[in-house]
C-alpha positions in Angstrom: 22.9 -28.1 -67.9 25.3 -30.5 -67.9 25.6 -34.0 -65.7 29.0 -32.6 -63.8 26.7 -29.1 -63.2 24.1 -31.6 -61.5 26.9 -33.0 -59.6 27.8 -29.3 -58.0 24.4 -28.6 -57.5 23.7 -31.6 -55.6 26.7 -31.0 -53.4 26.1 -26.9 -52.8 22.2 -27.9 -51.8 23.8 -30.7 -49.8 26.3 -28.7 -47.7 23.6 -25.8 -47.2 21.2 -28.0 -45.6 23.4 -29.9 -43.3 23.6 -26.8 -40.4 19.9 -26.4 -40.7 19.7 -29.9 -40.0 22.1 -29.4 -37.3 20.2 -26.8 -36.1 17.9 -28.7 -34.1 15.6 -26.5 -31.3 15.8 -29.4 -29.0 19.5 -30.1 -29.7 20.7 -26.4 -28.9 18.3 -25.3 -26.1 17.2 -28.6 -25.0 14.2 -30.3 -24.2 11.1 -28.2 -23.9 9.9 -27.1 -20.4 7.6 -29.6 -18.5 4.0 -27.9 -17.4 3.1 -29.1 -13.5 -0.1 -28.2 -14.4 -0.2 -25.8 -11.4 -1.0 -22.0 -11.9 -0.2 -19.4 -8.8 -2.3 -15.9 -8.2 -0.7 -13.8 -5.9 -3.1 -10.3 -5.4 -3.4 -7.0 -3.9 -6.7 -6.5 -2.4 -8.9 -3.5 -2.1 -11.9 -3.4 0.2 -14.1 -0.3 0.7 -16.5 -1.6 3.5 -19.3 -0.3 5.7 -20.5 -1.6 8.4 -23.4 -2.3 10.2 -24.9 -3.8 12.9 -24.3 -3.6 17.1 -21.6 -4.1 18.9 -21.2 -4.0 22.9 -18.4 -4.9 25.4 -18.6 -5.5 28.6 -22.0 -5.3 30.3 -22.8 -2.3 28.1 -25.9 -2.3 25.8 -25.1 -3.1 22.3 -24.6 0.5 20.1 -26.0 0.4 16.8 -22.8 1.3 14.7 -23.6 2.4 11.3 -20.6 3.5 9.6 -21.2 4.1 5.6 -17.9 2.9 3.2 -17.1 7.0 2.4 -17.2 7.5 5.8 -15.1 4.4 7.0 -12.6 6.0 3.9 -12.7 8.8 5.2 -11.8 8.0 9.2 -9.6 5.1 7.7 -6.5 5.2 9.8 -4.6 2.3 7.9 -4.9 -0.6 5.4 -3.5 -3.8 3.9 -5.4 -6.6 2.7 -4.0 -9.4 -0.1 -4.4 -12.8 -1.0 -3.0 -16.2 -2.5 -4.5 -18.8 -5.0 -2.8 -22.1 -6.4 -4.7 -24.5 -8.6 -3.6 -27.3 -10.2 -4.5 -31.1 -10.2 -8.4 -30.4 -9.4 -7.0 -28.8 -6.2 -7.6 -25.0 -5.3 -5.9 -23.6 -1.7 -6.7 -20.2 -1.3 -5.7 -17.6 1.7 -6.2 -13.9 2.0 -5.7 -11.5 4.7 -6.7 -8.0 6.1 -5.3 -5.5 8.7 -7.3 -2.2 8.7 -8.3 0.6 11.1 -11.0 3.0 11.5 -12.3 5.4 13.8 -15.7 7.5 13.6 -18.6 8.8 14.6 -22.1 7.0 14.8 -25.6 6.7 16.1 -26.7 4.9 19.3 -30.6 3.7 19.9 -33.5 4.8 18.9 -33.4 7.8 20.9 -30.4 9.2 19.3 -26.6 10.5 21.3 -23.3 9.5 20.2 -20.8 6.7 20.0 -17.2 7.4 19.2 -16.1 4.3 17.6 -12.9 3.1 17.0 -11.9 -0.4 15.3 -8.7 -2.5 14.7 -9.4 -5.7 12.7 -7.5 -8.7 11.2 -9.2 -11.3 9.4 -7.1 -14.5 7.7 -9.1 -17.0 5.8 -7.5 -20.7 4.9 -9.6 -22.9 2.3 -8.7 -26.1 0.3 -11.3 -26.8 -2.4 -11.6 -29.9 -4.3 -12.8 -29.4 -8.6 -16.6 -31.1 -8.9 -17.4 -32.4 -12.5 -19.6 -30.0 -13.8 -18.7 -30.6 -17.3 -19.5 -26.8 -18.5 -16.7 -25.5 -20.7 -14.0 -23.2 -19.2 -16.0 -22.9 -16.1 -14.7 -24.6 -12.8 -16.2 -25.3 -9.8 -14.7 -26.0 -6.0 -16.6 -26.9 -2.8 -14.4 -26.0 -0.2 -13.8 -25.9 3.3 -11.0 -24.2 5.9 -11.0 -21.3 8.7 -11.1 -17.9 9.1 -9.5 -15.9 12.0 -10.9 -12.7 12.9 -9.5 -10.2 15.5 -11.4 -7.1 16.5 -9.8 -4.6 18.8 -12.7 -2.2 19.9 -13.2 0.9 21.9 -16.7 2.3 22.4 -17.2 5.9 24.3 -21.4 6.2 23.9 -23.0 9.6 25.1 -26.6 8.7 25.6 -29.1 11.5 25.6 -31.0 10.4 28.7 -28.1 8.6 30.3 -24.4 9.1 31.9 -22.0 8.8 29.3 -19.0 5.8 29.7 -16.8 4.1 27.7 -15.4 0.3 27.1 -12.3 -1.1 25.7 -12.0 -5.0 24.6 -10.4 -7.0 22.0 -11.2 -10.4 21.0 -9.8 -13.1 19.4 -11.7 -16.5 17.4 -11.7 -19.1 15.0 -14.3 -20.3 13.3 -14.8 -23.3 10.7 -16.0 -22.3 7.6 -17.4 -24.4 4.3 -18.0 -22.9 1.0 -18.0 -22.8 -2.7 -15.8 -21.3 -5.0 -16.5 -20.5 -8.7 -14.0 -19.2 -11.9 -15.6 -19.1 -15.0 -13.5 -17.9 -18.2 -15.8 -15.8 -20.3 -13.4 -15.9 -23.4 -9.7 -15.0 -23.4 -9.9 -11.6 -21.4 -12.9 -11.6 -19.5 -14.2 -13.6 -16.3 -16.0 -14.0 -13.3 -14.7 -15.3 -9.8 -17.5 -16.2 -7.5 -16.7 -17.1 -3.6 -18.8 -17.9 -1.0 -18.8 -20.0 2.9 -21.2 -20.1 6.0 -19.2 -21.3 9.1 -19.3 -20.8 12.9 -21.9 -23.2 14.0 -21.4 -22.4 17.7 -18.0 -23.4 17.4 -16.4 -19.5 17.9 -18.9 -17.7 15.9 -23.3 -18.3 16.6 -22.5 -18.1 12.6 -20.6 -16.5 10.0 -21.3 -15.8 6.2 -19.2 -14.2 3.5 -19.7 -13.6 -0.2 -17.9 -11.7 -2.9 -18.3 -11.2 -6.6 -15.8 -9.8 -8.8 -15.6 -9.4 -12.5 -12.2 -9.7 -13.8 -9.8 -8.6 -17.5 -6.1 -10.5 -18.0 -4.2 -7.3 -19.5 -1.3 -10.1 -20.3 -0.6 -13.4 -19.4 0.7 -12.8 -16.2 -1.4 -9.5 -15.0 -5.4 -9.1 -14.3 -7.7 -6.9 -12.2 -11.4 -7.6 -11.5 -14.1 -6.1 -9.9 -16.7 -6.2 -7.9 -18.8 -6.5 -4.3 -17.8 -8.3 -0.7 -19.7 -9.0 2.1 -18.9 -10.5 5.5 -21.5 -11.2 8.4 -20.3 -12.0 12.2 -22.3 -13.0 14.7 -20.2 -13.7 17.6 -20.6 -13.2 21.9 -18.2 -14.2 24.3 -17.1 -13.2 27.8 -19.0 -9.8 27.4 -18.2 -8.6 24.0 -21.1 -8.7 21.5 -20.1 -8.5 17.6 -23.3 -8.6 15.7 -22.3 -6.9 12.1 -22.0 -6.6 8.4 -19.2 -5.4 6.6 -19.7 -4.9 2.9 -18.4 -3.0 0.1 -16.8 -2.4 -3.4 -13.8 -4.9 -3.6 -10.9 -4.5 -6.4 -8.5 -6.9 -6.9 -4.9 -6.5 -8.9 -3.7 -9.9 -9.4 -0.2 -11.2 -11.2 -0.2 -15.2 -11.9 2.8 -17.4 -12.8 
């Protein structure tokens, strides 16, 4: 090959890379997206409760209300229950909400008659948790604290076997503080485990209050999950005649899409 062959191949290689170099990913789309380091959960929540315990209003004798979660499915009158998570910054806020309605059937005393039952409920929660320094790998760990609002709207109609029957509407309305724990633990790049659990009242609204769910979760993609798993809320709470004394607890689903 020739010297004035050199030449023109130096030139041809020359001209071919100069658009490559022009071709600069941060020159043509600019620069590269800045993480805030804040992720966002929004979810729709499934909750199939029962519920147990006694509930009175009004100068009546607390009914023992034992409603199983197929029944409460099946007498279920209307539902809606989701939630919202943002972390970021060692910071977790965290709300979820409920509306449902049932109506059933149930036992009353020890020496058996009916209660027809009916229940509307709301319950809001409102935590801010704060990251502790566990120092375990993909696992991270919030003490929190916050409120939880809870509305019950009950009617009671209870047909004693050795008594007049008679029946009792009320509603009541509360707040109670609540402190807690909340745990997410990443148990590789598809599978993990949310843990959640506060006590609260402490005469404030409630005598006391407890609640406790755990859910095991898969990430179909980056930006959709769904876990499952168990909840569990106790009340104990008396005001002005009515007397809330129950459990609810159930299978709880959870279809969450992060971004």
């Amino acid at each position: 090959m020739t010297v004035q062959s050199f030449r023109i191949l130096g030139i041809a290689m020359t001209l071919a890379a100069g658009p490559a170099a022009a071709a600069d990913p941060s020159d043509t789309y600019g620069p590269p997206p800045i993480d805030s380091g804040w992720n966002y959960q929004v979810s729709l929540d499934g909750w199939f409760t029962a519920l147990d315990g006694s509930i009175g209003l009004r100068g009546l004798p607390a009914a023992d209300v034992n409603v199983s979660a197929l029944d409460a499915l099946q007498h279920l009158e209307g539902v809606f229950a989701g939630s919202f998570q943002a972390t970021g910054d060692s910071w977790l806020l965290y709300s979820d909400f409920m509306w449902a309605k049932i109506s059933a059937d149930a036992d009353v005393g020890p020496f058996g008659g009916n209660v027809d039952f009916e229940q509307e409920q709301i319950l809001f929660t409102a935590l801010v948790g704060y990251e502790l320094p566990v120092n375990v790998q993909n696992l991270q760990l919030y003490a929190t604290g916050g409120l939880r609002y809870q509305h019950y709207s009950v009617d009671l109609s209870i047909d004693p076997v050795f008594f007049p029957g008679t029946s009792r509407s009320g509603s009541q309305s509360w707040v109670d503080p609540i402190v807690g724990m909340a745990l997410h633990y990443d148990i590789n790049d598809r599978w993990f485990l949310d843990v959640m659990a506060d006590v609260g009242g402490f005469g404030v609204a409630s005598d006391f209050t407890a609640q406790g769910a755990v859910t095991v979760g898969y990430k179909w993609t980056n930006t959709i999950s769904s876990s499952f798993g168990y909840r569990a809320l106790y009340t104990d709470y008396s005001d002005d005649g009515f007397r809330y004394d129950a459990t609810q607890h159930g299978l709880f689903t959870r279809l969450s899409f992060h971004f």
